[in-house]
C-alpha positions in Angstrom: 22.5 -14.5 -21.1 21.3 -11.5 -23.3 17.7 -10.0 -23.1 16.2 -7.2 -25.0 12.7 -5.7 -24.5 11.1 -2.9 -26.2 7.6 -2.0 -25.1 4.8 0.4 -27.5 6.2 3.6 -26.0 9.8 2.8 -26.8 11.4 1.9 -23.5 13.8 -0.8 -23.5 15.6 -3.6 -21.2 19.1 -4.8 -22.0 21.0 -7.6 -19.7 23.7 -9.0 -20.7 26.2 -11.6 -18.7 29.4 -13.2 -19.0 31.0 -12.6 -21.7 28.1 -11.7 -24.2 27.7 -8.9 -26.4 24.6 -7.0 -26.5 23.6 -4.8 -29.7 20.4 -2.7 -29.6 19.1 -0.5 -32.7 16.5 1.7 -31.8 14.3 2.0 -34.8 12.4 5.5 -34.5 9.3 5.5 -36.3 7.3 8.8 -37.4 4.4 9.0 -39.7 5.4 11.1 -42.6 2.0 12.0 -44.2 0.7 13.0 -40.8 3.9 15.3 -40.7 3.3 16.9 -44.1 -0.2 17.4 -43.4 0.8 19.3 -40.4 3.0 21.2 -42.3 0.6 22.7 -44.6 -1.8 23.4 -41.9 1.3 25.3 -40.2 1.9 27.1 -43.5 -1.5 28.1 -44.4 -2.0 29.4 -40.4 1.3 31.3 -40.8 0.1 32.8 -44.1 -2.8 34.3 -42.5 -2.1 35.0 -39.0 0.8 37.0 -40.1 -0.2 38.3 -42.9 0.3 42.3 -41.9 4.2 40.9 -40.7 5.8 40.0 -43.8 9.6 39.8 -41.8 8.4 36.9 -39.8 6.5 35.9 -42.1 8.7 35.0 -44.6 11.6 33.5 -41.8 8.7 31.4 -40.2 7.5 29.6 -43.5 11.2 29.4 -44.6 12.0 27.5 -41.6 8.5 25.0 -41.7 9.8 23.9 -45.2 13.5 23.6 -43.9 11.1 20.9 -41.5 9.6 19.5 -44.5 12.7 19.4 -46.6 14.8 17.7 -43.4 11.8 15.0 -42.6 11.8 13.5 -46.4 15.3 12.8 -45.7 16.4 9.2 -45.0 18.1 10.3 -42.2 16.8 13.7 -40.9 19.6 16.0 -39.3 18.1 15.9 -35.7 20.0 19.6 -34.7 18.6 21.1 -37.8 15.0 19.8 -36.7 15.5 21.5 -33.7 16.6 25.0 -34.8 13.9 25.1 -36.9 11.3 23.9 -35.1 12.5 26.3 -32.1 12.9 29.5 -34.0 9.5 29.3 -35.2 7.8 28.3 -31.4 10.6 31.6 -30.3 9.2 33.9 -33.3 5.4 33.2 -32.6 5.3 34.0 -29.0 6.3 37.3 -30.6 3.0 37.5 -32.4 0.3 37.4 -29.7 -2.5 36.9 -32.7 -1.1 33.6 -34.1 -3.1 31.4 -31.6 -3.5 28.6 -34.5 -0.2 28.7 -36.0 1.1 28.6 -32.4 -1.4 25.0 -31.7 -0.2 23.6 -35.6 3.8 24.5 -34.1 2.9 22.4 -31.2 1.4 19.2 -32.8 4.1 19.5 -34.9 7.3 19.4 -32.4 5.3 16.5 -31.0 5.1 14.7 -34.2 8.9 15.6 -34.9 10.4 15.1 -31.5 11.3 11.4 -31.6 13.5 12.1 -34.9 15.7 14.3 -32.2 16.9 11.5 -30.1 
């Protein structure tokens, strides 16, 4: 006997008996033109809320196109995903002014999350 299940929000059953062998791909899913679009939005917060910071600046839109770069990949390097998504959440808490590009940093993690499984 082998079973697999896989419900909408991606959690999954597997039984298997006897002797049988169970494989199970998980198939993660993101929408890429939502991601983009979120991308741009991040940049064009970044350039504006931080526009007197030119340091942070420059590191935080280096790092949303290292996200941009890394999710047109085939097969996006989860850890550098992460880095770069976390160094720019770390850098705009430092920047008490960048209420949007804080919200566009948040939708995006969301968006980019399941890629770090």
């Amino acid at each position: 006997l082998a079973l697999f299940v896989s419900g909408e929000t991606g959690e999954q059953v597997n039984i298997s008996n006897d002797k049988s062998t169970l494989n199970a791909t998980q198939n993660i899913q993101v929408n890429k033109s939502e991601i983009a679009s979120l991308i741009t939005e991040l940049k064009a917060n970044i350039e504006i809320e931080l526009a007197n910071n030119e340091d942070i600046k420059n590191i935080l839109l280096s790092q949303a196109q290292l996200i941009e770069n890394e999710t047109t990949e085939e097969k996006p390097k989860k850890e550098v995903l992460k880095t770069a998504i976390n160094t720019i959440q770390n850098l705009l808490k430092t920047v008490p002014l960048a209420v949007t590009a804080v919200e566009s940093s948040r939708k995006l993690y969301e968006l980019i999350a399941p890629l770090f499984i």
